[in-house]
N, C-alpha and C positions, 0 to 999 in steps of 0.2 A: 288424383295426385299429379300424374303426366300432364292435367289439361291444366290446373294449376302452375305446374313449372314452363310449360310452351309457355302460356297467359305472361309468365312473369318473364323471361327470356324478351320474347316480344318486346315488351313495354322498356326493361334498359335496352333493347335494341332502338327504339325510337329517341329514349335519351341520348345515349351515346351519337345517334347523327347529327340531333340538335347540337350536342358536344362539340362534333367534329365540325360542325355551320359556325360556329361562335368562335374555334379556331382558324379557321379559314379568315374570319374576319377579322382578328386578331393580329394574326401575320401580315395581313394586307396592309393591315393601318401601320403597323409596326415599321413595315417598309416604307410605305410612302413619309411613314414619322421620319425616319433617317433619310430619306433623299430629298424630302422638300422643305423641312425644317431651316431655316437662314441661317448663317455662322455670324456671330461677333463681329471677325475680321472681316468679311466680305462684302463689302458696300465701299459707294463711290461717297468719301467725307463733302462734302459741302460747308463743315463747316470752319472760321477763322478766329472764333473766340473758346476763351478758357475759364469756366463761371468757375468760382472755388464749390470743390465738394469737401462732406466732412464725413467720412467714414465713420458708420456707428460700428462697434465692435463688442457687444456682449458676450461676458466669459463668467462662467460657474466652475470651480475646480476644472481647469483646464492648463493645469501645470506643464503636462503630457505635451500639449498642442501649439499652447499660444504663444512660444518664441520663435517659429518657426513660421508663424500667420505674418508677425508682426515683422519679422525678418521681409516677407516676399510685399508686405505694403510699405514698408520704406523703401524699397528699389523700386519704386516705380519711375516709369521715366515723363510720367505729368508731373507737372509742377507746385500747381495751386491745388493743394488736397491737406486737408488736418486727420488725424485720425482720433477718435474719440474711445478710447479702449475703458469699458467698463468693465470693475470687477462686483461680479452680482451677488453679494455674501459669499464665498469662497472660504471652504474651511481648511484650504490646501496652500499652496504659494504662490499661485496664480496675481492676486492682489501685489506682491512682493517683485514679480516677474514682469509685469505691467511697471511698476513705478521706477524701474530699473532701468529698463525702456526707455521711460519720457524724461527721465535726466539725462541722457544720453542722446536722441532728440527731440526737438522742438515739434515738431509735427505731433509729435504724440502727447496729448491731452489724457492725462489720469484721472478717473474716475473714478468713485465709492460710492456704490448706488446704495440711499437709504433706504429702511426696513421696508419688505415690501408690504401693501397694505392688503386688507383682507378684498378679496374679490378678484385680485392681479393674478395670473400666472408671472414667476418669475424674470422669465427673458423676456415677457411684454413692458413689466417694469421698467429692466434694462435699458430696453431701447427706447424708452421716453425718458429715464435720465440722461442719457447721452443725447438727445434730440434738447433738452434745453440747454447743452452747453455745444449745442452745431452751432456754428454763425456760415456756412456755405451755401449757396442758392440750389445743390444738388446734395442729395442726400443719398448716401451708400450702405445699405446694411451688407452686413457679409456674419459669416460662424469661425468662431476661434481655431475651429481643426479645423480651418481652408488655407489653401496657398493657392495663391495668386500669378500668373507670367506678370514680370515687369512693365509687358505695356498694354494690360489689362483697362485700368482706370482712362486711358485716351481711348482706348477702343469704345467703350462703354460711353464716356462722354460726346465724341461724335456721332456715334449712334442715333443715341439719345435725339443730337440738334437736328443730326442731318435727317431723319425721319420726322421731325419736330412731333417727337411722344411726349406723353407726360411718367412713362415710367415703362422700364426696359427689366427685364428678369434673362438671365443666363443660364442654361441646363450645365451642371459641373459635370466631371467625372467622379462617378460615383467608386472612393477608392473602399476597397475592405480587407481585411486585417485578417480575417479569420476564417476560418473552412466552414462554419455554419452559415455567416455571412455570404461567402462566396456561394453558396447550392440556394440559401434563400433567395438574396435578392433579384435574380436574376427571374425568379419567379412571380414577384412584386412586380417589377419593373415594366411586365409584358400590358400591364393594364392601363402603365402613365402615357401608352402611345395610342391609347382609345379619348377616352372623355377629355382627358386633362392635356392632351397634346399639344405644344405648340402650333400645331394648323387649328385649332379649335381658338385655342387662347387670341391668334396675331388674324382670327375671321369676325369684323365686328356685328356680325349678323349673326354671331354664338353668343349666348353667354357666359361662357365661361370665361373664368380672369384668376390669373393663379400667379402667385412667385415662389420660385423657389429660396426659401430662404438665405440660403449658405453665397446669393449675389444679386440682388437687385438692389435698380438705383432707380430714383425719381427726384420730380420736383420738388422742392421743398412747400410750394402754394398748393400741392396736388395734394400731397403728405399731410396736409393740416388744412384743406376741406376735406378730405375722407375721415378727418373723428385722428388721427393719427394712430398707433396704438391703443390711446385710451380707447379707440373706437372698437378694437379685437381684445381685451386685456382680458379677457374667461375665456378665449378660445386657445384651447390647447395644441390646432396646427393655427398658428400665429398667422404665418406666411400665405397660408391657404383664402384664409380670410379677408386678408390684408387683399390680396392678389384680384378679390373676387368683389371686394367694397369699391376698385378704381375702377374695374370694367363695367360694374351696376350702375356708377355715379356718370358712365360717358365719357369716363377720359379717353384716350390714345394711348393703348399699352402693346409691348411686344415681346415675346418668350423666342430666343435665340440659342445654337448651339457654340455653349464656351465648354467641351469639355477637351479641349486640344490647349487651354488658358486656363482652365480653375478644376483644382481637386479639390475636393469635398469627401469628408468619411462619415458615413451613414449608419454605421454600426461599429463598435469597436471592441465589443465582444461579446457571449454569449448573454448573460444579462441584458446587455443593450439593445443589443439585437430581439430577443423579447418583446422588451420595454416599448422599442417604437413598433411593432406588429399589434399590440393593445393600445398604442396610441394610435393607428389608422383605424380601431374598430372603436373604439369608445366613444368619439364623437357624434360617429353613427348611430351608436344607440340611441345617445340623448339626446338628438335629434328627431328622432323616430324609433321607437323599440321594434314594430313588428318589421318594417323595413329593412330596418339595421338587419335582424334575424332570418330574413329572407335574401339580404346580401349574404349573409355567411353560406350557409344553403349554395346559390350559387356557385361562389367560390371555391367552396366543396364539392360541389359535381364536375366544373371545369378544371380544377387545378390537381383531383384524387385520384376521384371517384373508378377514371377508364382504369386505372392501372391495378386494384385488387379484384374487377373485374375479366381483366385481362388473364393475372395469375389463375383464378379460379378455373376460369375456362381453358387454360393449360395444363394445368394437373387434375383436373376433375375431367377429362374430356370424356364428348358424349356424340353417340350418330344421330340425335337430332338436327333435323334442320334449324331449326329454331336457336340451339346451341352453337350450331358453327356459325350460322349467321351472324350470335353476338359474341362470338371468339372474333370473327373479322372486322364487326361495327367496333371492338374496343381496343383492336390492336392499330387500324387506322385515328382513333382517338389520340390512344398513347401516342402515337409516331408525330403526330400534327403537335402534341405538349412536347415532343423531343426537337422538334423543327423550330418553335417558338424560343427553348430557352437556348436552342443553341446561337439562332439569330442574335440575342439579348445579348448572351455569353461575349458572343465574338464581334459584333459590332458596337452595340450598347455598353458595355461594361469591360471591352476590352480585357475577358480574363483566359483562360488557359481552356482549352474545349471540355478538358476531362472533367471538369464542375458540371456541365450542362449533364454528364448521364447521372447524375443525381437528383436529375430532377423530380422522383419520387419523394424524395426523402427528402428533399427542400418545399414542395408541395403541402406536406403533411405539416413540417414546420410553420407555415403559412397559416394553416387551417388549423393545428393546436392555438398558436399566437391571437389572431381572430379568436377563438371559442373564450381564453382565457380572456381578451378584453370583454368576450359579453359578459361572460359571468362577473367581473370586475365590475361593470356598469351597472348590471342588474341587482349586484347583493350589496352595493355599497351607495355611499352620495358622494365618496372621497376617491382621489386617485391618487398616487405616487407619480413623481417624475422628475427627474435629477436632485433625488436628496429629500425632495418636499414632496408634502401630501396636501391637495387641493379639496374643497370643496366645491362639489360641482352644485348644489343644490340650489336651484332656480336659473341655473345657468345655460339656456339652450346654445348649442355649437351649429354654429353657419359657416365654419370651413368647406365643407363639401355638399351639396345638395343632393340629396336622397330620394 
């Protein structure tokens, strides 16, 4: 029984340093994410023209949000810009709060986006109704709960010339509302400064190509050879996909820091916050099931696993070597998962330090949310997701490569 228990000691002793090796690396990237990363504002404009953009603006019951989007995109200080605010069946006043809006100004283009059709996810719809009523040479998607600095849209458009890309994506501030949100995302977050990074996204010798939703802009000729949304309409991270079709096809794309210029709210409460944690794990499945399920796994080893590890070996203590060994192999684990979400905390997401010692208990949220999309994907064909239930059946998702 003892050589049994050394045997198993051991063996999470070897996990846990691979643990602490995958933190290590973690943090690294993380950093070098925030120091090498480019801002928005900070380039030399080169350029002297003003092409019109038409901001696409898809809203679903966004009653809550979207006087207050639409408020920070009419101050803008460019000129030539329409804003195309669709309301996407809305069973709220959203539709009401929009048309209020465009009587008021001209800039603002009312929208009633018809029934969607079977095979669409909904905000893909969206923004292909709004795309046939753009007449701008640059096209702006944004999310209804964003708010924008006023001289967002020049920034963006010079950008854009003076790098001459075909399509520019802005990282927001990622705002949240609520004390689950707050201990979770911070624990999401540590992984978008690995794969999906802007040094990966703006290296053309990656392939990776990603937008962030909630602000990227592009060509309009770039936007409609890539398939436009029709081309992502079953993918349920839109943006993902969208982001990963211009970098495939060879364009010039670039992922920038605007979270000093654009908020963006990512969760708005417990439900939601759910909601999109089985939205980053579902696509993975259907994609790939054993994959997917060996991501969670991971996930779970790296974002948990050290810390009931850790407890055990404190209140169980034992004068094995073997046990103190991995009392220390999982307290350096732990400490490296405290070092990561505080970095996150406090540069990344700019919140208040005391969230970051949550990071147990934002982890485990992580890793239930995850569990809950696989089982979601595996016992059903359908999903939920703001309001409506999807079928996914025949529908494989190339947001993310697995």
């Amino acid at each position: 029984m003892e050589l049994i228990f050394e045997t198993l000691s051991y063996l999470l002793t070897i996990i846990l340093i691979a643990i602490s090796g995958a933190w290590i690396f973690l943090i690294k990237s993380m950093i070098d994410s925030f120091r090498l990363t480019p801002f928005l504002d900070k380039f030399e404009n080169k350029t002297k023209t003003n092409p019109k953009v038409s901001i696409i603006l898809p809203a679903r019951n966004e009653e809550k949000f979207i006087g207050k989007c639409l408020d920070s995109l009419v101050d803008q200080d460019y000129k030539n810009y329409e804003i195309i605010a669709i309301n996407d069946s809305s069973n709220d006043s959203t539709g009401e709060i929009i048309s209020k809006y465009a009587k008021k100004n001209s800039k603002i283009i009312s929208v009633s986006a018809r029934v969607k059709p079977d095979g669409w996810m909904g905000k893909n719809w969206a923004c292909m109704e709004g795309y046939r009523k753009a007449s701008g040479e640059l096209l702006l998607f944004t999310d209804a709960d964003t708010k924008h600095s006023s001289k967002v849209i020049s920034l963006a458009v010079a950008h854009l010339i003076s790098f001459n890309l075909d399509a520019l994506s802005a990282i927001p501030k990622m705002v949240t509302l609520d004390f689950w949100t707050n201990i979770t995302l911070p624990m999401i977050s540590t992984f978008l400064h690995t794969r999906f990074s802007a040094l990966n996204v703006n290296n053309p010798s990656k392939k990776t190509g990603y937008f962030f939703g909630s602000f990227f802009i592009m060509k309009k000729e770039t936007y409609e050879k890539v398939g436009m949304h029709e081309g992502v309409k079953h993918e349920i991270i839109e943006d993902g996909a969208l982001g990963k079709k211009v970098k495939e096809a060879g364009f010039k794309i670039k992922m920038v820091r605007g979270d000093h210029l654009i908020d963006a709210i990512w969760a708005r409460d417990k439900e939601t916050l759910w909601n999109a944690l089985k939205r980053l794990m579902i696509p993975l499945y259907l994609q790939n099931g054993k994959i997917a399920i060996g991501i969670f796994f991971a996930v779970l080893f790296l974002l948990f696993i050290p810390f009931p590890i850790l407890a055990t070996s404190i209140l169980i203590p034992s004068e094995n070597i073997s046990s103190k060994i991995l009392c220390i192999s999982a307290a350096i684990s732990s400490a490296l998962i405290y070092i990561g979400a505080i970095i996150e905390v406090r540069v990344g997401l700019k919140l208040k330090t005391i969230y970051s010692l949550f990071a147990p208990l934002g982890s485990l949220t992580v890793v239930l949310g995850f569990l809950s999309g696989l089982i979601e994907a595996k016992g059903t064909s359908s999903i939920s997701w703001r309001g409506r239930n999807y079928s996914m059946k025949d529908h494989n998702q190339d947001s993310i490569n697995v």
